[in-house]
Every structure is written in structure tokens, then in C-alpha cells.
C-alpha positions in Angstrom: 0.0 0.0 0.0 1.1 3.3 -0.7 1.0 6.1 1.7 2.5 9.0 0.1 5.9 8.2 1.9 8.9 6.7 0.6 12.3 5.9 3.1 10.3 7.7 5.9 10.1 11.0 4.1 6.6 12.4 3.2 5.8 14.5 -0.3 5.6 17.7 2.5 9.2 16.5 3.7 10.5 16.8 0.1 8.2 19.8 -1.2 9.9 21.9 1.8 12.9 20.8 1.2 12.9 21.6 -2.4 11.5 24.5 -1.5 14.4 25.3 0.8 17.5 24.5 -2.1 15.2 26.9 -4.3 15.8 29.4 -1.1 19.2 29.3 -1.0 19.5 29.3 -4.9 18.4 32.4 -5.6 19.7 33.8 -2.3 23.2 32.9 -3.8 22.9 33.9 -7.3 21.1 37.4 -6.0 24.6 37.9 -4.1 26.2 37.3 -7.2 24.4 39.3 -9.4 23.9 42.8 -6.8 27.7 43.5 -6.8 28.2 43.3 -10.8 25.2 45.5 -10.6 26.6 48.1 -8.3 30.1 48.4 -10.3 27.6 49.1 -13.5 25.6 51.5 -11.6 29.2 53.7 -10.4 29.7 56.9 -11.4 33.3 56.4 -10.7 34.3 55.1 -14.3 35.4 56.6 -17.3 33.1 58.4 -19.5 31.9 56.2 -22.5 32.3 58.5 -25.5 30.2 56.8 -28.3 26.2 57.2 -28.5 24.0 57.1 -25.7 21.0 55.2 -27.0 22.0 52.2 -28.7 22.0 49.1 -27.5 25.2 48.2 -28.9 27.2 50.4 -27.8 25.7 50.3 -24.3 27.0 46.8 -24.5 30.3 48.0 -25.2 30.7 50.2 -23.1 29.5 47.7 -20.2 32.2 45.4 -21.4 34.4 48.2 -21.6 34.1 49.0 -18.4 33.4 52.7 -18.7 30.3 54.5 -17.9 27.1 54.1 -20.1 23.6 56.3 -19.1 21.3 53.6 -20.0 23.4 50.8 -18.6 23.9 52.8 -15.5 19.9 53.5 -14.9 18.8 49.9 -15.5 21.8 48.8 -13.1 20.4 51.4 -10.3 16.7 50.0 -10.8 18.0 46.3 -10.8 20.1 47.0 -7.4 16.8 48.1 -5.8 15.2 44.9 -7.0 18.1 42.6 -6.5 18.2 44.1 -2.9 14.0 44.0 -2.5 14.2 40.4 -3.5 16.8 39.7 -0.7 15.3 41.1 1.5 12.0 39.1 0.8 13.7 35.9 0.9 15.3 36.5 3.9 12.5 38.0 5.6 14.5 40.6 6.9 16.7 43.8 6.2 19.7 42.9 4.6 22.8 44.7 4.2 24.0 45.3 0.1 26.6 43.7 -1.5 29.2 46.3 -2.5 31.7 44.8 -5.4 35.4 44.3 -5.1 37.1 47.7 -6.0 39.8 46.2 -7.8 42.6 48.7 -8.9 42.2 50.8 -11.8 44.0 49.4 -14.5 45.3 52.3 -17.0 44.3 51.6 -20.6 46.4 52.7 -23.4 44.7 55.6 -25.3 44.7 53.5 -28.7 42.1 51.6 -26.9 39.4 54.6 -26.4 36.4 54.7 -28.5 37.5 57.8 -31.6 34.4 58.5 -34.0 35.6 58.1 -37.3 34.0 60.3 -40.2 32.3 58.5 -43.4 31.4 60.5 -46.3 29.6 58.9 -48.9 30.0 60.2 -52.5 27.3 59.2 -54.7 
């Protein structure tokens, strides 16, 4: 006969405990996620040079490392939800994740972004 239990453990036993390595999933990747966030967010990095509303070059820039309007806006409004969702999960204020401030590295000035001008002669 079966009761719903197998080896002594209920389908409660393992729906909470799924529910509990779901938990702790998404607590870790939120603290993963928050701090490459914040360093997005900074105002502390260079200037990105190129257009400010394509998607593109908000990509490079990101990847660049240097600072992007549009990249820096969404990265402000997903801190707040990164850090809303931690705190849910938790059930409690939690304190943010601030990234790693790693050195500045120096980047050779050949490696900046420089508009080039195209005419086209029909």
C-alpha cells in the first residue's frame, strides 16, 4: 500500500525541502548578481564616449568598463530589485553587496572609443 511516503520522508518533507534548495539558490545567485550591478551602476568610471541610445554600444561600453547612461539607470533599478528580493527571501533587512574595488588598471589611449568620419559620394 502506498501512503504518500517513501524511506520515511513524506511529499511535504520533500516539497519543503525543495523548496528550501530553491531558497538558497536564488539567495546565492542574487549575491552574485547585486555586486556586478553596483560596479555598473558607479559613477566612478570613465566616461563612454560613443552614442548614448543604442543598444550596442551600451554593451560595449559595459564590457568596456566605462560609464554608459542607460546601462547605469537599469543597473540602479535592478540594485533596488536585487536588494528588495533579498530582503523578501530572507525576511528581513539585509545589508548590500558592495563589489570588489579592484585597482584601476590604466588603458592605453589607442584603446578609447574615436568617432571616425564616413562620407559617402554618390
Amino acid at each position: 500500500m502506498n501512503d504518500g511516503s517513501a524511506a520515511g520522508h513524506s511529499t511535504a518533507d520533500h516539497m519543503s525541502e525543495f523548496t528550501e534548495e530553491l531558497r538558497l539558490l536564488a539567495e546565492t545567485l542574487l549575491e552574485r548578481v547585486e555586486p556586478v550591478l553596483r560596479r555598473a551602476a558607479a559613477d566612478d568610471r570613465p566616461e563612454w564616449d560613443g552614442c548614448g541610445w543604442c543598444p550596442l554600444c551600451a554593451t560595449a561600453a559595459l564590457v568596456r568598463g566605462e560609464h554608459h547612461e542607460a546601462v547605469a539607470t537599469i543597473a540602479a533599478h535592478g540594485t533596488a530589485i536585487v536588494t528588495v528580493l533579498r530582503e523578501a527571501l530572507a525576511g528581513v533587512p539585509v545589508d548590500p553587496v558592495a563589489p570588489d574595488r579592484p585597482e584601476p588598471a590604466q588603458r592605453p589611449a589607442s584603446a578609447r572609443y574615436q568617432p571616425i568620419p564616413v562620407q559617402i559620394k554618390s
